[in-house]
N, C-alpha and C positions, 0 to 999 in steps of 0.2 A: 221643630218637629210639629206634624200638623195630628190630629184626630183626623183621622180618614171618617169615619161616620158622619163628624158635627161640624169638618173644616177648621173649629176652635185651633189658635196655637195650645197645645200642650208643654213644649218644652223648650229652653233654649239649651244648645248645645256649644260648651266651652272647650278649647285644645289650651294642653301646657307644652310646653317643652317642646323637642323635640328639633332636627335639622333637614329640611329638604323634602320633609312628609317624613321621616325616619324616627323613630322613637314617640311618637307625639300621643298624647293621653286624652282621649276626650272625654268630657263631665258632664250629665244629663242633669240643667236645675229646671225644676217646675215654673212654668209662666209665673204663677202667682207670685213666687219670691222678688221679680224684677218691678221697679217702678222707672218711670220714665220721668226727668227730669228735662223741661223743657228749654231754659236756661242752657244747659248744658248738649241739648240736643241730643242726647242719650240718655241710654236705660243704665242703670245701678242695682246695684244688691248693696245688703248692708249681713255683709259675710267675709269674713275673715278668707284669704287665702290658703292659709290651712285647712281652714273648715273644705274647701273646695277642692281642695287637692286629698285629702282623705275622702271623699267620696264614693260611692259605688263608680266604676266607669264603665262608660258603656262602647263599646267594637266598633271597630270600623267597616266590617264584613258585610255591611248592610243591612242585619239583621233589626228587625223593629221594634222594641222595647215595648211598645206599649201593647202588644202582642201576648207579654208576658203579665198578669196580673201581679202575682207577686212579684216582680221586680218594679213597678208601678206604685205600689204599696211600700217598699223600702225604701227607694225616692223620696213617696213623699213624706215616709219618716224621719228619714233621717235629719231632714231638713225643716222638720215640726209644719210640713205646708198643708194647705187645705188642699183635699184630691181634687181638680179641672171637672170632672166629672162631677163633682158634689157642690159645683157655685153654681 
């Protein structure tokens, strides 16, 4: 998910579960949490699956999260991150 204002990514969005598109949960984590490990050619978190799957989730309906302050603010609580806006 991008900041329409500033372009920045603000977020990566993770899917669990689910079959065929049917059931599937998606988890909004803040950019900052991911680091890119180049070895591996991907990004990592150092977060429990649990931890990720108890998360706030966020809709499929297209609605824009970051639309929402408080719900921006629990994100990046919950997940003790620095706010994208505040680096």
């Amino acid at each position: 998910m991008l900041d329409k204002a500033t372009g920045r990514v603000a977020y990566a969005v993770m899917s669990f579960g689910g079959f065929l598109g049917l059931g599937e949960e998606f988890h909004t984590l803040p950019w900052s949490m991911l680091r890119f490990e180049p070895h591996r050619d991907a990004y990592v978190v150092d977060i429990t699956e649990e931890k990720l799957r108890a998360a706030p989730a966020c809709t499929t309906e297209g609605t824009d999260p970051a639309e929402d302050g408080a719900w921006e603010e629990q994100i990046h609580r919950y997940y003790d991150a620095a706010p994208y806006w505040g680096i």
